[in-house]
HTML snippet that shows the backbone in 3Dmol.js (N, CA, C, O; Angstrom):
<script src="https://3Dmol.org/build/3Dmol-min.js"></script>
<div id="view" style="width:600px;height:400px;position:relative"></div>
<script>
const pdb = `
ATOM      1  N   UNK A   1     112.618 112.614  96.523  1.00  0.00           N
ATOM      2  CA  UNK A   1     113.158 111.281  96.692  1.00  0.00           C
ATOM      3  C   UNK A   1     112.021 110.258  96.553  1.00  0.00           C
ATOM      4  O   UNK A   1     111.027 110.399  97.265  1.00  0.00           O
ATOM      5  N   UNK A   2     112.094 109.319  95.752  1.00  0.00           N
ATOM      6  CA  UNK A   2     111.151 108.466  95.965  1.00  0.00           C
ATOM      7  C   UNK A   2     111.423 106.678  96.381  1.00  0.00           C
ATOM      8  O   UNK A   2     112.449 106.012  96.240  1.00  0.00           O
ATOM      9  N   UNK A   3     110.584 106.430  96.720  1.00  0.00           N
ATOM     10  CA  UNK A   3     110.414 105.040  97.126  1.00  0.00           C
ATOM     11  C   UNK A   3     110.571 103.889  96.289  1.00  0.00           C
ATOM     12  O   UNK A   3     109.680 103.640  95.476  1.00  0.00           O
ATOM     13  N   UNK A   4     111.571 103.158  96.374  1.00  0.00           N
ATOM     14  CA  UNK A   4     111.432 101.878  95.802  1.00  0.00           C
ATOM     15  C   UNK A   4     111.956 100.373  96.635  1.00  0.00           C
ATOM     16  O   UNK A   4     112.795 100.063  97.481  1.00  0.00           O
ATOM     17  N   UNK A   5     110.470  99.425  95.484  1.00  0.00           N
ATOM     18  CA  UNK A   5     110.089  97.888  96.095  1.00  0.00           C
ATOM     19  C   UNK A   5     110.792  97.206  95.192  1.00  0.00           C
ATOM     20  O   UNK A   5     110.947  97.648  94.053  1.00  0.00           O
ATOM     21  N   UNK A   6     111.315  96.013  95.605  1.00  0.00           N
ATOM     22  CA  UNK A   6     110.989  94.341  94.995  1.00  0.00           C
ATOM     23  C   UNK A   6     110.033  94.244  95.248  1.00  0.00           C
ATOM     24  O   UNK A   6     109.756  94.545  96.409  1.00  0.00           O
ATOM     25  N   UNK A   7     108.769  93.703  94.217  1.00  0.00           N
ATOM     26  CA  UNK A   7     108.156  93.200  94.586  1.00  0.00           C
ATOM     27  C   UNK A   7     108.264  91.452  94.258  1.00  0.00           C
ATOM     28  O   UNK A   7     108.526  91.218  93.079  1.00  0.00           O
ATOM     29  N   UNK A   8     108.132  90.489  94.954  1.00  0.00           N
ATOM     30  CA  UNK A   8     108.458  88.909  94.855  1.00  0.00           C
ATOM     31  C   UNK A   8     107.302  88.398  94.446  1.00  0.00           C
ATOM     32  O   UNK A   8     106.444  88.603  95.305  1.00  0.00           O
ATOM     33  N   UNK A   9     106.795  87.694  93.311  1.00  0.00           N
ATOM     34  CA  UNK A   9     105.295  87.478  93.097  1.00  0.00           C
ATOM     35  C   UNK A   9     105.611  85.854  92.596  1.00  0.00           C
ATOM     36  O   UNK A   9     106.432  85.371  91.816  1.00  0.00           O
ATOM     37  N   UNK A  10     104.216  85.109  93.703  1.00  0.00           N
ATOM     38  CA  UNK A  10     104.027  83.931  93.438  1.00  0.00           C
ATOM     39  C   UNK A  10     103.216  84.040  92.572  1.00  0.00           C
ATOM     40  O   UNK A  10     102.550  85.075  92.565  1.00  0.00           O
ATOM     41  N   UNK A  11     102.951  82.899  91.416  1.00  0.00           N
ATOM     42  CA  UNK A  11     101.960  82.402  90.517  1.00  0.00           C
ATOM     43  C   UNK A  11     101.272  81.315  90.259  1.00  0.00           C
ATOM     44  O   UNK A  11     101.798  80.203  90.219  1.00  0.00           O
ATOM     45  N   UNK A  12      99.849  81.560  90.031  1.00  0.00           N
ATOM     46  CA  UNK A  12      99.374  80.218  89.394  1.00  0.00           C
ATOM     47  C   UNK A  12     100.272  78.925  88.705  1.00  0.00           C
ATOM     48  O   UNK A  12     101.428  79.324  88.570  1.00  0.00           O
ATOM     49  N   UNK A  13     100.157  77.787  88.319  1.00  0.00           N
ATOM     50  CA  UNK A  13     101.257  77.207  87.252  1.00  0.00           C
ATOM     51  C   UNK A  13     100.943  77.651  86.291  1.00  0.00           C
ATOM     52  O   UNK A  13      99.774  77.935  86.031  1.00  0.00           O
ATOM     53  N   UNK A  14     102.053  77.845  85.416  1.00  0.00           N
ATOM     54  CA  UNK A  14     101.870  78.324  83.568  1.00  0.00           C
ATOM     55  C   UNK A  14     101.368  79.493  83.909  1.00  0.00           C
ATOM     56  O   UNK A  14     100.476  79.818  83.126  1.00  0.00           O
ATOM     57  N   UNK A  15     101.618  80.503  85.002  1.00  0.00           N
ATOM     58  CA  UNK A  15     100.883  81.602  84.255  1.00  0.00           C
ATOM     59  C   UNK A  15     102.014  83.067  84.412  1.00  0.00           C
ATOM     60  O   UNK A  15     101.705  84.257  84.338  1.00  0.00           O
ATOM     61  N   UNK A  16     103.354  82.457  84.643  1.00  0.00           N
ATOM     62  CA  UNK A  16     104.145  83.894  85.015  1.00  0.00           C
ATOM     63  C   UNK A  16     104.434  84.390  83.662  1.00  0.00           C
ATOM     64  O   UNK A  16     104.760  85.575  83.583  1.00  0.00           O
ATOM     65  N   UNK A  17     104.392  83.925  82.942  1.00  0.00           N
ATOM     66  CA  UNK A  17     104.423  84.587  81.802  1.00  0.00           C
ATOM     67  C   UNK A  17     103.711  85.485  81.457  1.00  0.00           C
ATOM     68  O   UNK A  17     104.196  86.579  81.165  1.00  0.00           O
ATOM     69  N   UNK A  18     102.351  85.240  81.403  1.00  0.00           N
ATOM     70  CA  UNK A  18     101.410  86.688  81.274  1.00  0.00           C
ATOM     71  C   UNK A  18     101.332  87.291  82.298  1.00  0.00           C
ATOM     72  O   UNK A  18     100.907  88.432  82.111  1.00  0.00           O
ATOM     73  N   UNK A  19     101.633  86.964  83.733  1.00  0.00           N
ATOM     74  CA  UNK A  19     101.878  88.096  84.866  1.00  0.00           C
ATOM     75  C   UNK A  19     102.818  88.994  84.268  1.00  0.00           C
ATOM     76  O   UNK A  19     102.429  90.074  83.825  1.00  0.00           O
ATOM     77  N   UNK A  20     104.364  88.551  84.197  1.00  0.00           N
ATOM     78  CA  UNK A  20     105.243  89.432  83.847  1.00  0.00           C
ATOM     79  C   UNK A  20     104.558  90.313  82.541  1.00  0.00           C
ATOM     80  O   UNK A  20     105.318  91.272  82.410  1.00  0.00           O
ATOM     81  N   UNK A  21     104.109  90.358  82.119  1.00  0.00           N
ATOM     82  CA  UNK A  21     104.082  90.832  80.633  1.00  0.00           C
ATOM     83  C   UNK A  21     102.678  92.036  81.316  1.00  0.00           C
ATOM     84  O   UNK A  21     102.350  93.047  80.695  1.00  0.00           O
ATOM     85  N   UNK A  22     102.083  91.646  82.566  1.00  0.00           N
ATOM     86  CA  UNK A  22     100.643  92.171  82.748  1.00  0.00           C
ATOM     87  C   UNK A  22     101.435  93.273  83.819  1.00  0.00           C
ATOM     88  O   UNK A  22     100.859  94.350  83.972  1.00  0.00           O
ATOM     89  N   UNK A  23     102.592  93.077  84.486  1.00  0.00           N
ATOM     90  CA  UNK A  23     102.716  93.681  85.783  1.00  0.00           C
ATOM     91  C   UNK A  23     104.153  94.623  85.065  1.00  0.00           C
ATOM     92  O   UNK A  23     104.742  95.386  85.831  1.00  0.00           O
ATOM     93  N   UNK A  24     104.494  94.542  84.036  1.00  0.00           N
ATOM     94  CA  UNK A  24     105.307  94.980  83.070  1.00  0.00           C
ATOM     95  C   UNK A  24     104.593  96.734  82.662  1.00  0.00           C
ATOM     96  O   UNK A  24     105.199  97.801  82.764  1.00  0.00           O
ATOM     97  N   UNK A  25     103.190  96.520  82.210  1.00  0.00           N
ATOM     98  CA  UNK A  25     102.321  97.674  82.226  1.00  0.00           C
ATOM     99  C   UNK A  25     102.147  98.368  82.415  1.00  0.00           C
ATOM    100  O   UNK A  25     101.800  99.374  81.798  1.00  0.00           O
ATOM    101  N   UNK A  26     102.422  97.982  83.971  1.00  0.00           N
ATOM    102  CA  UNK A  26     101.941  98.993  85.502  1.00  0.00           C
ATOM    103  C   UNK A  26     102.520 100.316  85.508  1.00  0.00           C
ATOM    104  O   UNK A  26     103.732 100.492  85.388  1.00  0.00           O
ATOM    105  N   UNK A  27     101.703 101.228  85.643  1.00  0.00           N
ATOM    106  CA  UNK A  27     102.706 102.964  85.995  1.00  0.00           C
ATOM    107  C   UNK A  27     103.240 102.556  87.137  1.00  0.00           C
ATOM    108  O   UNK A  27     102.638 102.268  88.172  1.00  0.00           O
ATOM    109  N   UNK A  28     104.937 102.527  86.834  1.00  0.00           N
ATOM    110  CA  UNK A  28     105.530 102.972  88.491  1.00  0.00           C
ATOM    111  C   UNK A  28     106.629 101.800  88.423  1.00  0.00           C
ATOM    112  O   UNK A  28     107.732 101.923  88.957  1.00  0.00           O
ATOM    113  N   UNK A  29     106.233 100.664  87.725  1.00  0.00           N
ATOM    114  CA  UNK A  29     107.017  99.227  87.487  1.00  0.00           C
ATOM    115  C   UNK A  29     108.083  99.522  86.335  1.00  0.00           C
ATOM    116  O   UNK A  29     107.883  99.743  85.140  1.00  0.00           O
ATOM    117  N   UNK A  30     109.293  99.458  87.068  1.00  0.00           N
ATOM    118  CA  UNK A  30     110.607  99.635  86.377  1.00  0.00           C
ATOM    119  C   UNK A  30     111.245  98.372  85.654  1.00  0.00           C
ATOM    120  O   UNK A  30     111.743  98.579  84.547  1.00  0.00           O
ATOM    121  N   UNK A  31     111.277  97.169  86.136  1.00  0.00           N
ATOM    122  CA  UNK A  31     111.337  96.552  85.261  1.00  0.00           C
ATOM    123  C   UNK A  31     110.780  94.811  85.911  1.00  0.00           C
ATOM    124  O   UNK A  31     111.268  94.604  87.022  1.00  0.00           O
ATOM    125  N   UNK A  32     110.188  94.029  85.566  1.00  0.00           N
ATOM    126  CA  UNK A  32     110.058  92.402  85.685  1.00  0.00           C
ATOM    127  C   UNK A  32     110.755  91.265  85.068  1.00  0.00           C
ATOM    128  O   UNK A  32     111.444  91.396  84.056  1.00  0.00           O
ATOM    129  N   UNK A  33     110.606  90.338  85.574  1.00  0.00           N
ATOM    130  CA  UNK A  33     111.207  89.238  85.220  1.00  0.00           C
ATOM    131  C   UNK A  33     110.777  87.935  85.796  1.00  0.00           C
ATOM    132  O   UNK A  33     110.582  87.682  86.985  1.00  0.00           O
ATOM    133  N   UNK A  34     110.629  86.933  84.488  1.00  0.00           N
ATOM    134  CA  UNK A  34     110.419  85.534  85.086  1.00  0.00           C
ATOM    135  C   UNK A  34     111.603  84.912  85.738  1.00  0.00           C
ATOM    136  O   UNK A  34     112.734  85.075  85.282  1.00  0.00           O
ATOM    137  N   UNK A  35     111.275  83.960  87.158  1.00  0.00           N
ATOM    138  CA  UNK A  35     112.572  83.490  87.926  1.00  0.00           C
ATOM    139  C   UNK A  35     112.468  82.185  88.246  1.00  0.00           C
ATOM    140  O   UNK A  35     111.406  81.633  87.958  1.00  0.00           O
ATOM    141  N   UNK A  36     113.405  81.496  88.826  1.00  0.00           N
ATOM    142  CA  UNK A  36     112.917  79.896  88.885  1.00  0.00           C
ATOM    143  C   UNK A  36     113.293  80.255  90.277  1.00  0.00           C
ATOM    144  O   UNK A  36     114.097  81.152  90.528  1.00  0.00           O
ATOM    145  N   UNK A  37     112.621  79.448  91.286  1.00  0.00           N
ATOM    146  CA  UNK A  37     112.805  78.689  93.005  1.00  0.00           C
ATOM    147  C   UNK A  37     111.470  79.348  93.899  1.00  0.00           C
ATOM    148  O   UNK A  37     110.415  79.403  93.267  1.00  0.00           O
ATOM    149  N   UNK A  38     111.457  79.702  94.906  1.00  0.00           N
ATOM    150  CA  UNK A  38     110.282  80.056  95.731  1.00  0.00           C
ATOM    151  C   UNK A  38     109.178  80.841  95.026  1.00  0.00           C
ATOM    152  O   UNK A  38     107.964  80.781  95.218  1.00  0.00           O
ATOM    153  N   UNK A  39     109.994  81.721  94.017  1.00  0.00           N
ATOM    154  CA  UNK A  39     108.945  82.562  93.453  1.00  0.00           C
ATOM    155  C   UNK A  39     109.325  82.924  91.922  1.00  0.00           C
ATOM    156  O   UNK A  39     110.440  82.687  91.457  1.00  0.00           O
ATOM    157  N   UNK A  40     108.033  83.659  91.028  1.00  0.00           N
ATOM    158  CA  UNK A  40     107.770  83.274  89.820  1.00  0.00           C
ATOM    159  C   UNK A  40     108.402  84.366  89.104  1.00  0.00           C
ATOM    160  O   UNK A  40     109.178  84.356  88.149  1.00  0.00           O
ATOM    161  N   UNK A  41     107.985  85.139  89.659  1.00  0.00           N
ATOM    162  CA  UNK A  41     108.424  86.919  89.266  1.00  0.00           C
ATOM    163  C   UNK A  41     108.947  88.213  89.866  1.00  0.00           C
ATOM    164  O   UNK A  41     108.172  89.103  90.217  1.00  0.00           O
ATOM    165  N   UNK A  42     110.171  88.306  89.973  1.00  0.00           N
ATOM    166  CA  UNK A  42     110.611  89.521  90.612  1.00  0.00           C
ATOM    167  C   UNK A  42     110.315  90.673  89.675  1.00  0.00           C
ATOM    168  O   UNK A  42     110.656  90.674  88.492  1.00  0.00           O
ATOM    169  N   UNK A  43     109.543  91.825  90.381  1.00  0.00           N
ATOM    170  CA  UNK A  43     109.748  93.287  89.855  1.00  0.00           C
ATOM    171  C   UNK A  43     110.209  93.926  90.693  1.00  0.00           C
ATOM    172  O   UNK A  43     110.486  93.473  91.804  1.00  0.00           O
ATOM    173  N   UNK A  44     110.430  95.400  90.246  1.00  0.00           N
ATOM    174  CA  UNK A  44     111.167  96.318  91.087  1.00  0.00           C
ATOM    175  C   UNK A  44     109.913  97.703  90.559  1.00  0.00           C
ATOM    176  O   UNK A  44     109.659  98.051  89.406  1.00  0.00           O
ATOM    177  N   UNK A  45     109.326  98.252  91.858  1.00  0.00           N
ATOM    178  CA  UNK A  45     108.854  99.485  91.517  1.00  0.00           C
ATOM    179  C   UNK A  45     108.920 100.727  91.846  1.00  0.00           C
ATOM    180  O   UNK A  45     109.982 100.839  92.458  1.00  0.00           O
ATOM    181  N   UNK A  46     108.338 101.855  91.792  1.00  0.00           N
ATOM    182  CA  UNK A  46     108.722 102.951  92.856  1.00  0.00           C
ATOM    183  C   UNK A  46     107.713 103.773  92.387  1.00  0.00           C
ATOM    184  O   UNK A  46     107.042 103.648  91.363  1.00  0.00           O
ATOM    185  N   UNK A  47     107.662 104.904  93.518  1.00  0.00           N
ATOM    186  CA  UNK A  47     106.274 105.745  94.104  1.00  0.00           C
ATOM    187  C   UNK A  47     107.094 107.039  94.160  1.00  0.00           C
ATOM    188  O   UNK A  47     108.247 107.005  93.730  1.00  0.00           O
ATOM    189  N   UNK A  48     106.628 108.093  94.618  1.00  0.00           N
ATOM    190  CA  UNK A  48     106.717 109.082  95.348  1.00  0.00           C
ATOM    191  C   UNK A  48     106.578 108.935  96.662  1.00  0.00           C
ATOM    192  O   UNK A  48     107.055 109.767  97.434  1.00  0.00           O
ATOM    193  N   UNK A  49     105.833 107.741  97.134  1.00  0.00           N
ATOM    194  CA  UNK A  49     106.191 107.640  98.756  1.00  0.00           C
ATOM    195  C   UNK A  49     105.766 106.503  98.845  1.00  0.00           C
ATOM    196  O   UNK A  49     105.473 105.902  97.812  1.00  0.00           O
ATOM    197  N   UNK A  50     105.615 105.883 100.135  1.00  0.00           N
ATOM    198  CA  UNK A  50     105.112 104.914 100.902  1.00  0.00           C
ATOM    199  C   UNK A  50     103.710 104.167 100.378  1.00  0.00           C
ATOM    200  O   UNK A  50     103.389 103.068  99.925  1.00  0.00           O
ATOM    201  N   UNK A  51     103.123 105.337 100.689  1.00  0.00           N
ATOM    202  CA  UNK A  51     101.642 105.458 100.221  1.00  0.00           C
ATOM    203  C   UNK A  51     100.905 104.775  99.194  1.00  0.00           C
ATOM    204  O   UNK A  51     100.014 103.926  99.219  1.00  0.00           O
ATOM    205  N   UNK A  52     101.708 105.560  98.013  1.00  0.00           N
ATOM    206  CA  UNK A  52     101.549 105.512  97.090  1.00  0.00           C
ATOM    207  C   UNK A  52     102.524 104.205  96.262  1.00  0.00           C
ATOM    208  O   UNK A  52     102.667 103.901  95.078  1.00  0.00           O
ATOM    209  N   UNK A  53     102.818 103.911  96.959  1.00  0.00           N
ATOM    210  CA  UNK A  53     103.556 102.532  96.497  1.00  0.00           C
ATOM    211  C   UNK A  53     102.408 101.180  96.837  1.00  0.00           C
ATOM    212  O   UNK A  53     101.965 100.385  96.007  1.00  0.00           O
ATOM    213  N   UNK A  54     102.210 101.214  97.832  1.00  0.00           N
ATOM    214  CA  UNK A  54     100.545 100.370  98.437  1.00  0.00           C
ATOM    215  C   UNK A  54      99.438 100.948  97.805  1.00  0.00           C
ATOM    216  O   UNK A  54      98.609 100.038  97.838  1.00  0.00           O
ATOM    217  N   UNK A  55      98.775 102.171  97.097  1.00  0.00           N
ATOM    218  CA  UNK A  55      97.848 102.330  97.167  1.00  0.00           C
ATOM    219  C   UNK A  55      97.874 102.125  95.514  1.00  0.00           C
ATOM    220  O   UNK A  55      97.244 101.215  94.976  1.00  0.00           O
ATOM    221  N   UNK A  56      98.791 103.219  94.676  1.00  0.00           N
ATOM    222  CA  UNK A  56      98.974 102.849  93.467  1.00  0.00           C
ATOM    223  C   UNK A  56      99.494 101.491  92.654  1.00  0.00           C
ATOM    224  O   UNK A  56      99.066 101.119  91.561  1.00  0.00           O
ATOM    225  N   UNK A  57     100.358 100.944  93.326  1.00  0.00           N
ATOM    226  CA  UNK A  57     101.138 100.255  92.256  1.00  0.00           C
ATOM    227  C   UNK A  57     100.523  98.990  92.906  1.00  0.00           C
ATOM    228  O   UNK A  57      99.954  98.232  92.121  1.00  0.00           O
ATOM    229  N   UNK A  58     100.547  98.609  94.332  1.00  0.00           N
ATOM    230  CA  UNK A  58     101.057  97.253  94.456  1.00  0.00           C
ATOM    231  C   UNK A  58      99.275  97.029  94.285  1.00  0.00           C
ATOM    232  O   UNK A  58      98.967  95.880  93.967  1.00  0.00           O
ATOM    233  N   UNK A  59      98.016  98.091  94.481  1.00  0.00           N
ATOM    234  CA  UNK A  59      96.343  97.334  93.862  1.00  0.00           C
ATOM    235  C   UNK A  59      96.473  97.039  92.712  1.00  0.00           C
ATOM    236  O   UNK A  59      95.751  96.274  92.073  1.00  0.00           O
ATOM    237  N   UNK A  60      97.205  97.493  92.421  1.00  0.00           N
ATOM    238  CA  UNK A  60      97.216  97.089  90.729  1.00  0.00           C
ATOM    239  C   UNK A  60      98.083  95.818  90.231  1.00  0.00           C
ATOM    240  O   UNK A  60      97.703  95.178  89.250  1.00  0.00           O
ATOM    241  N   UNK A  61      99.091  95.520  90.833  1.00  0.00           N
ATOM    242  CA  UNK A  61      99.580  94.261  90.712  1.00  0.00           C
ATOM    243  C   UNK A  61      99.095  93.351  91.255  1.00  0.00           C
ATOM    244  O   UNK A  61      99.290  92.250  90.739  1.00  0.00           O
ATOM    245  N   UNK A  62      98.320  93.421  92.431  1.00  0.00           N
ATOM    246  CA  UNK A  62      97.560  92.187  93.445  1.00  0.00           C
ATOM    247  C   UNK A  62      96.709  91.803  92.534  1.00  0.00           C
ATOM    248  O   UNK A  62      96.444  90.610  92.387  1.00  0.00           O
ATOM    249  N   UNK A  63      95.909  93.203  91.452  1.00  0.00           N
ATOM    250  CA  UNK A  63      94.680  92.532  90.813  1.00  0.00           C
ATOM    251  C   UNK A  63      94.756  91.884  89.686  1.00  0.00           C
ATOM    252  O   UNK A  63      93.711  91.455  89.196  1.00  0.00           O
ATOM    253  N   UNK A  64      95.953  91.681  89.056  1.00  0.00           N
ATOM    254  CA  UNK A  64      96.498  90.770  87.878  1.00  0.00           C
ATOM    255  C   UNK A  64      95.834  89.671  88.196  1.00  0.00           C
ATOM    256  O   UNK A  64      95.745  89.144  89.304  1.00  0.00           O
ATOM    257  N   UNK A  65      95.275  89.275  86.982  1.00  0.00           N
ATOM    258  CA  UNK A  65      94.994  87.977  86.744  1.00  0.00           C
ATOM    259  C   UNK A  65      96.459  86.770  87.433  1.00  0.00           C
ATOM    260  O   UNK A  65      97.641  87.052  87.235  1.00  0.00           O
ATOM    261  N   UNK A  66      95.968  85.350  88.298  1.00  0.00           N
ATOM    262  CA  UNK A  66      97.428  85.000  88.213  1.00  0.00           C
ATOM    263  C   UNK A  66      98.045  84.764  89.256  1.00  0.00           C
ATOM    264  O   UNK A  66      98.651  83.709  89.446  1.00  0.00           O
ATOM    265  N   UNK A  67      97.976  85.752  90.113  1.00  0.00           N
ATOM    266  CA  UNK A  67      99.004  85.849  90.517  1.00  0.00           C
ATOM    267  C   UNK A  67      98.187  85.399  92.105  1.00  0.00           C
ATOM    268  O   UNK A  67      97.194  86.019  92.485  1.00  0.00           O
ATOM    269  N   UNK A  68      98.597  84.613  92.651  1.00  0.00           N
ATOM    270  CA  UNK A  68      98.675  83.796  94.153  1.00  0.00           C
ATOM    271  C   UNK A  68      98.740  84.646  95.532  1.00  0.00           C
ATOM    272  O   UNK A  68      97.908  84.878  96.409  1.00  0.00           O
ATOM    273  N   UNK A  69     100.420  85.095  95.287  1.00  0.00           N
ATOM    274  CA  UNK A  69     100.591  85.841  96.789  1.00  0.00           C
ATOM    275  C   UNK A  69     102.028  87.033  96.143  1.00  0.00           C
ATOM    276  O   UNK A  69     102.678  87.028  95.098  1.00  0.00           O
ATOM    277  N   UNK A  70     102.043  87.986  97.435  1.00  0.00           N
ATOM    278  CA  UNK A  70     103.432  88.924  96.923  1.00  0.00           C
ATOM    279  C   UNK A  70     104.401  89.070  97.984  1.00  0.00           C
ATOM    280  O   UNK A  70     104.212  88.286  98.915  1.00  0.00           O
ATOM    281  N   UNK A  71     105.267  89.758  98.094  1.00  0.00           N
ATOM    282  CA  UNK A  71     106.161  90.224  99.397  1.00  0.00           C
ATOM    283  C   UNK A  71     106.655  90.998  98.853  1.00  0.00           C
ATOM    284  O   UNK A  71     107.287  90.761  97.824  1.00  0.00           O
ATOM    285  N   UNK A  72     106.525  92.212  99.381  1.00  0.00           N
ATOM    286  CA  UNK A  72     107.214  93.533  99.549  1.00  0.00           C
ATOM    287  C   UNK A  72     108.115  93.942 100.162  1.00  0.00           C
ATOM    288  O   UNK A  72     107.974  94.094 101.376  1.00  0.00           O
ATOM    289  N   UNK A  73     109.293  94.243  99.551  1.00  0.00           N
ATOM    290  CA  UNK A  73     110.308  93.814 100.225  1.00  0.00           C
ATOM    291  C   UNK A  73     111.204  95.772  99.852  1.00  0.00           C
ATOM    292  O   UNK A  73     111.833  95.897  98.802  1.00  0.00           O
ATOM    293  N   UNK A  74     111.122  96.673 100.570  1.00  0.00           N
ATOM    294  CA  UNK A  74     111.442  98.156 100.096  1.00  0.00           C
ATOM    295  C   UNK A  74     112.881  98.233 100.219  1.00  0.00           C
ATOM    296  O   UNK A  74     113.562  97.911 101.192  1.00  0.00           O
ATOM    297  N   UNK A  75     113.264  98.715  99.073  1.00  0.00           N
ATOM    298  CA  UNK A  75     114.969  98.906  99.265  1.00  0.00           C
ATOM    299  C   UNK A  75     114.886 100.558 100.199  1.00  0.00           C
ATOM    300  O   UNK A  75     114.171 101.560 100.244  1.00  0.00           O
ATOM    301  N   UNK A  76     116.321  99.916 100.933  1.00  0.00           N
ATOM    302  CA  UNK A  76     116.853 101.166 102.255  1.00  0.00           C
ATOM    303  C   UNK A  76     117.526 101.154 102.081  1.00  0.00           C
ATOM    304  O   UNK A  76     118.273 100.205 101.849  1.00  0.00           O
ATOM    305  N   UNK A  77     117.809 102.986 102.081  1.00  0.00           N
ATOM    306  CA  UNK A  77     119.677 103.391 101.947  1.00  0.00           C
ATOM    307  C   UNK A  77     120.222 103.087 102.991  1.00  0.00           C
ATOM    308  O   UNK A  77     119.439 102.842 103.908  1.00  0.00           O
ATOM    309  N   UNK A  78     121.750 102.968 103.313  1.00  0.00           N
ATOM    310  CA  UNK A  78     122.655 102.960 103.872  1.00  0.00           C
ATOM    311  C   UNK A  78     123.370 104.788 104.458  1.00  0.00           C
ATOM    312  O   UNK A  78     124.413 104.863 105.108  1.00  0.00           O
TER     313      UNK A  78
END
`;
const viewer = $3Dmol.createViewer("view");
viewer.addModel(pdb, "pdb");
viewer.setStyle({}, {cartoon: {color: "spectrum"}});
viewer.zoomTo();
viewer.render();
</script>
């Protein structure tokens, strides 16, 4: 079973465009998108666990050029 995030990503101005396209890349990132209101770019990713959702995916999206702040937001089953 594995783990999956929204991740919510604020941006520089003018720059979600090459975020999305940079965080698009990422092993583990299922799909992105540019958005209009609080925030610039929703992705959705997933891990094999917890862990590896913080250790793999989301260092690698923090270190994008760009990008401001994130919120991690993990989808839970019902």
């Amino acid at each position: 079973m594995s783990i999956q995030a929204y991740i919510l990503i604020q941006t520089e101005v003018g720059k979600s465009g090459s975020v999305t396209k940079a965080v698009t890349a990422i092993a583990g990132v299922t799909i992105a998108e540019g958005v209009t209101g609080p925030y610039d770019v929703i992705m959705r990713a997933e891990a094999a666990s917890m862990e590896d959702l913080g250790r793999v995916v989301l260092s690698k999206v923090q270190a994008v050029p760009g990008i401001t702040r994130t919120l991690t937001c993990p989808v839970t089953s019902i």
